[in-house]
C-alpha positions, 0 to 999 in steps of 0.5 A: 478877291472871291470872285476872282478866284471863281472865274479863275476855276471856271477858266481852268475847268473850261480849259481841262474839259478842252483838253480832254474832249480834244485828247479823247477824240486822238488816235492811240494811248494819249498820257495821261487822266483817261476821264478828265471829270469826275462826281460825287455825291455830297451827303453831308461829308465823307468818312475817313479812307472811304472812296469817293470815286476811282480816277483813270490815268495811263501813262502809256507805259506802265504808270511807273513811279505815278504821284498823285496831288489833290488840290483839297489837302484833306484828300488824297488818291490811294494806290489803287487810284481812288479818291479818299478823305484823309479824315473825317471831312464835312467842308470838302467844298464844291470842286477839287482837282486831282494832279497826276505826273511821272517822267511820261505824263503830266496831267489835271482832272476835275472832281466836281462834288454835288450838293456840297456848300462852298467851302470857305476860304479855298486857296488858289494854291489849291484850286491849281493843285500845288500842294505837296509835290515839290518837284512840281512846285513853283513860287510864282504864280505864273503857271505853264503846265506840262503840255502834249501834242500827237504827232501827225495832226491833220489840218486846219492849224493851228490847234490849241494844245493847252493854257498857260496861267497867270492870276495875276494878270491884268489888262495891260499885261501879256504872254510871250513864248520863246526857245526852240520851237518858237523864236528859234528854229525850227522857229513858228512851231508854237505861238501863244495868244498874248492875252490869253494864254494859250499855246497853239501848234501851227503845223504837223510835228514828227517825234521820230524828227523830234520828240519833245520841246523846251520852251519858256512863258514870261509875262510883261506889260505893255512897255516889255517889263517883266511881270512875271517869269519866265517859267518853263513850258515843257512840251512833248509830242506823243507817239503815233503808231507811223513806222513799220518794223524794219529788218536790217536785212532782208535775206537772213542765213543760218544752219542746224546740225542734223538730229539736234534736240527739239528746241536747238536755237538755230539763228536769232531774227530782229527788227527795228521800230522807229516808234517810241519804245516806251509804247507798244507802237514799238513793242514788236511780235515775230511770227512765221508765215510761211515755209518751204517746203512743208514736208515733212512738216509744215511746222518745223521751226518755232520762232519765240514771238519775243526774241525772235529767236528760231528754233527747232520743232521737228523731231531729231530723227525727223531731222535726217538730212538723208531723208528731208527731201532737200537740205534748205528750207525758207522761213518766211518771217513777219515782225509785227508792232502794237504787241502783235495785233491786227491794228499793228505795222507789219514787216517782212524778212527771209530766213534760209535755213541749211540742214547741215550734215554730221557724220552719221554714215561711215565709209563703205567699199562699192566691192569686197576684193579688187584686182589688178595686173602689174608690170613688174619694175613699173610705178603709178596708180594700179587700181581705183577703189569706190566707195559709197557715203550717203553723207554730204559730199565735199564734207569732212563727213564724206571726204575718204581716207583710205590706208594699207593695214596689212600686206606691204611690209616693204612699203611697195604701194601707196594709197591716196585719196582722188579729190574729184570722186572720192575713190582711192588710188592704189598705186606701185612707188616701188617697182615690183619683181616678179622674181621675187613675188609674183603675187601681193594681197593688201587688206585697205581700210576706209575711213572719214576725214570727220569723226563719226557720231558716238552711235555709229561705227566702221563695219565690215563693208569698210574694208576690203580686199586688193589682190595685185598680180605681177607680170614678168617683164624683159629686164635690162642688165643691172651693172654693178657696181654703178659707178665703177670707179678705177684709177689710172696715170695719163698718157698710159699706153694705146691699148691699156687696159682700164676696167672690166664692167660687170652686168648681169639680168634681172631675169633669172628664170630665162637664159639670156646672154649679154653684150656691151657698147660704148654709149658715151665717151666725150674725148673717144679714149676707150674702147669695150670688148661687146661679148667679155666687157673688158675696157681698154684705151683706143686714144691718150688719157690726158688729165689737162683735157676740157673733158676731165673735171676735177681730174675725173672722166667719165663715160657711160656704157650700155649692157642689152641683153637677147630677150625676144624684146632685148632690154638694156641697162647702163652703167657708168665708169669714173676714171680718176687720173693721175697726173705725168709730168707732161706740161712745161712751166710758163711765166706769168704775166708776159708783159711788164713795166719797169721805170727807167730810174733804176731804183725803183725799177723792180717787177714781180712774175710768177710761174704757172705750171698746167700740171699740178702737184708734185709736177708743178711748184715750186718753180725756178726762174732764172735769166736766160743764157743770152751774155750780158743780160745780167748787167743790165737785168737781175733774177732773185726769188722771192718764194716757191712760185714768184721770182724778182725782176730788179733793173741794174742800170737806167736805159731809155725808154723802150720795149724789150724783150727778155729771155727767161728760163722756167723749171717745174718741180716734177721728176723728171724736171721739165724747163721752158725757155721763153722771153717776156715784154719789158717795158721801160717807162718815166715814173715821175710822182707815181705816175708811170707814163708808158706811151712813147715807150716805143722802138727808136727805130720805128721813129726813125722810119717814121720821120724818114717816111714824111721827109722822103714820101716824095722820093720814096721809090727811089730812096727805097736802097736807103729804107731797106739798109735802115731795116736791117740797122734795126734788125741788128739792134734787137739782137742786142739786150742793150738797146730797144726792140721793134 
């Protein structure tokens, strides 16, 4: 048993030295003991908390929460990793080894003790350091320690990565290895050699594709019985420094206010690296390299190495948009990995920075006084007033809001702003008159459509003066009142007076006659004396006519005056008419239908008058005067303006005409004789069938042309003596008409 043990320490220190040499000779930070073998000095034993030697271990990212077990329970590795004696020791034997693990890193070390006698007995739980760390523990004897591997190994493949342990194990017994990685995909991954236990990587791995591998070692024997297992085989691929810093973007954009504080954040840069962000291959360092332009500075922004974030260096008066010699400046931004050494993977980005503008410079009028001439009784834009702002155009800060602040009590003028070139328009809303003022003077202020900044303030130069000269003008008359309005009966006698139109001229200061004219009459009805502007009628006025409208005409007439450039001005007259009893009443509708069955023959009509109150309804409607009408036919009334027509006997059907007398209501009564259709019809299941509702002599004629076409020239006697049978008939209500 002793010498199985023997060749078991030997096998694992041959194993530890073959995986250090291996891991030393890697690129980069390697977790894990730095120095796999360490001696000591054997002088007859060791003191109590005396340091035997110091251990180096890393694993890559800040040895946090690192434990240590030593394979010889007398011994343990203090906090600041050296190796001391728990007590006084004299049997320390010739060989420990030291387990060092965390989260990132598992790793064995060898402590070689010369000069020291063996010690006698030595467990195999402590030749393989499998003392106190429970997590660690494991009750089988097999043993798969936690392995790495970098990433990116150059071939020849495969290369052992570590040796997978079993003392128990006989000749007829052998490894197998499976999970993801081996049997499964990405499958070949790792083999093991199946006698002695080591695990081998067979091609070039990728830890940003993936960055660890789970797998797990049993023993069987030769017939696939289980011996031993299975266990699990943890295997992690270390981090190469293989992946540049990369910008999301690469144009980046942001602005600072002019005048901001030294240090004012201005935007915020930062870059991704694929890399493992527990080592510094990902730890990145910004850095500007370059700005344009570099005046007046080279260095007027800081970038913080860290963060990334960009700030100002510049001074806030250095900072004067007026006086940069240009608005936007280019950052030229390097992200660097490997905490920003020379060894470390660049990436590159650019920033633009804008200067922005605040409102530092107020308003200020290019002039003290403006001056214009103005027509009187004109409008429009009278003067364009300049203003200079050394602030950025087509910014609050620049954009121009001008305003009257004394001058114009009755609001005579207006002022706006011209989007284009900033200059304000003064402009006349209200015509002016020279007879009334000939001179106006307005005070205008400027000002921003921004605040400005605390210490600055509107001058003097901010307003100014504007003198507005009115210039006399020929005026047309003005009628008043406009629209005269007068009112007046229809059918007034030809030459009635109508009205007398009043106008007179604005231009009191000159002596000026005036004279009339007719510019719109529609119906021609009214005449004007030119010289004292009297209306009179030269036609009827009539209320009924298409050119009155809600019993309104209206005309329009022109005044001119003698001006060297006569002027002229209209007016408008209104005449309200009244309405004369001058239109007879009529029946409505001309055409009726009755049935030829007497008790259901009644019809409603209506009368209607063109004329209106108190000249039209009520309306009465009677038979005419005709004898015998009202045995066959009866009138009654049914309200002001309908009256019943009622069938007393059946007749055949046939069209007939009857007489009607219609009165209106006027003073004097106007009445209309008139005769409206009848037509008789079979009214049989509320259907009313009027179609050989015709004249019987029409039939008649009809079957006499068919019988006799062929001797129709001479039966001709015999057509006419039947035409004058029907004549005969119409003159009698009894019977049907034509």
């Amino acid at each position: 048993m002793e010498i199985g043990i023997r060749i078991l320490i030997v096998f694992l220190v041959s194993q530890v030295v073959h995986i250090g040499a291996q891991k030393e000779g890697e690129e980069g930070c390697v977790p894990g003991f730095q120095v796999k073998e360490y001696q000591v000095e054997y002088n007859g034993g060791f003191q109590k908390d005396h340091p035997l030697t110091q251990v180096f271990f890393d694993d890559c990212a800040g040895n946090e929460g690192l434990a240590f077990e030593v394979s010889h329970p007398d011994f343990q590795v203090d906090e600041e990793m050296n190796l001391v004696a728990r007590r006084d020791v004299m049997d320390s034997g010739t060989v420990m080894f030291i387990h060092g693990v965390n989260e990132q890193a598992d790793d064995m070390a060898q402590v070689d003790i010369v000069g020291a006698p063996p010690r006698s007995p030595q467990t195999l739980r402590e030749i393989l350091g499998l003392g106190q760390i429970q997590p660690y523990r494991s009750k089988r004897a097999l043993f798969a320690p936690r392995m790495h591997v970098n990433e990116n190994m150059e071939p020849p493949f495969p290369k052992v990565i570590g040796t997978v342990m079993s003392p128990g194990m006989e000749n007829d017994h052998i490894f197998h290895m499976t999970g993801s990685g081996a049997d499964q995909d990405p499958k070949g991954v790792f083999t093991i050699n199946r006698v002695t236990g080591e695990v081998s990587v067979s091609q070039e791995l990728d830890r940003e594709a993936i960055s660890s591998y789970t797998l797990e070692v049993s023993v069987t024997d030769l017939s696939g019985k289980l011996v031993e297992g299975p266990v699990a085989l943890l295997v992690d691929v270390n981090d190469q420094n293989d992946n540049r810093p990369i910008f999301k973007e690469t144009r980046y954009a942001g602005e600072v206010l002019e005048g901001s504080p030294t240090g004012t954040v201005v935007m915020t840069m930062t870059a991704e690296d694929a890399d493992d962000p527990r080592l510094q291959n990902a730890v990145l360092r910004y850095n500007i390299v370059r700005q344009s332009p570099d005046k007046p500075s080279p260095n007027m922004f800081y970038i913080n190495p860290e963060s990334g974030n960009i700030v100002t260096v510049i001074s806030p008066t250095l900072l004067d948009r007026e006086t940069l010699p240009t608005t936007q400046y280019e950052l030229e931004i390097v992200a660097q990995d490997m905490k920003g050494r020379d060894v470390g993977l660049t990436g590159t980005a650019t920033a633009t920075i804008t200067i922005t503008d605040k409102n530092d410079h107020a308003p200020e009028f290019t002039h003290s006084l403006f001056q214009a001439n103005v027509d009187e009784g004109s409008t429009g834009v009278a003067v364009n007033l300049t203003v200079d702002d050394r602030d950025d155009p087509a910014t609050g800060a620049w954009r121009a809001i001008y305003s009257i602040i004394n001058g114009d009590p009755t609001q005579n003028f207006e002022i706006q702003t011209n989007p284009d070139n900033n200059e304000g328009m003064l402009s006349v809303v209200k015509p002016l008159d020279y007879e009334s003022v000939v001179f106006h003077t307005l005070l205008i202020k400027v000002e921003n459509e921004d605040p400005l900044v605390p210490d600055v303030g509107y001058g003097s130069s901010s307003t100014a003066t504007v003198h507005i000269t009115v210039l006399d003008v020929n005026e047309g008359p003005v009628f008043f009142p406009d629209p005269l309005q007068v009112t007046k009966m229809e059918n007034i006698p030809l030459g009635s007076f109508v009205a007398l139109l009043n106008a007179t001229d604005p231009d009191v200061l000159q002596s000026q006659s005036i004279r009339f004219a007719v510019l719109r009459d529609p119906a021609n009805w009214l005449s004007v004396n030119p010289v004292r502007g009297t209306v009179n009628t030269s036609a009827n006025l009539d209320r009924e006519s298409p050119y009155v409208h809600d019993n309104k005409y209206t005309a329009i007439f022109m005044a001119t005056d003698n001006g060297s450039r006569p002027a002229s001005g209209t007016g408008t007259l209104v005449i309200h008419l009244e309405d004369y009893n001058d239109n007879a009443p009529y029946v409505h509708p001309s055409v009726v239908r009755v049935c030829e069955d007497t008790k259901d023959s009644v019809v409603i009509v209506g009368g209607r008058d063109r004329d209106i109150h108190p000249n039209a309804g009520p309306f009465k409607i009677e038979l005419g005067k005709q004898p015998g009408l009202e045995k066959t036919w009866k009138v009654s009334r049914v309200n002001n303006t309908h009256a019943q027509i009622m069938l007393l006997q059946s007749m055949k059907r046939a069209n007939y005409q009857l007489p009607l007398v219609v009165t209106d209501s006027g003073l004097p009564p106007l009445s209309n004789s008139t005769e409206i259709k009848v037509q008789v019809c079979t009214c049989k299941k509320n259907r009313m069938d009027c179609s050989s509702a015709g004249s019987v002599c029409s039939n008649l004629m009809m079957l006499l042309a068919l019988v006799l076409l062929s001797l129709f020239c001479e039966y001709t006697v015999s057509l006419v003596l039947l035409s004058l049978f029907c004549e005969y008939t119409v003159s009698s209500p009894a019977h049907p008409i034509l």
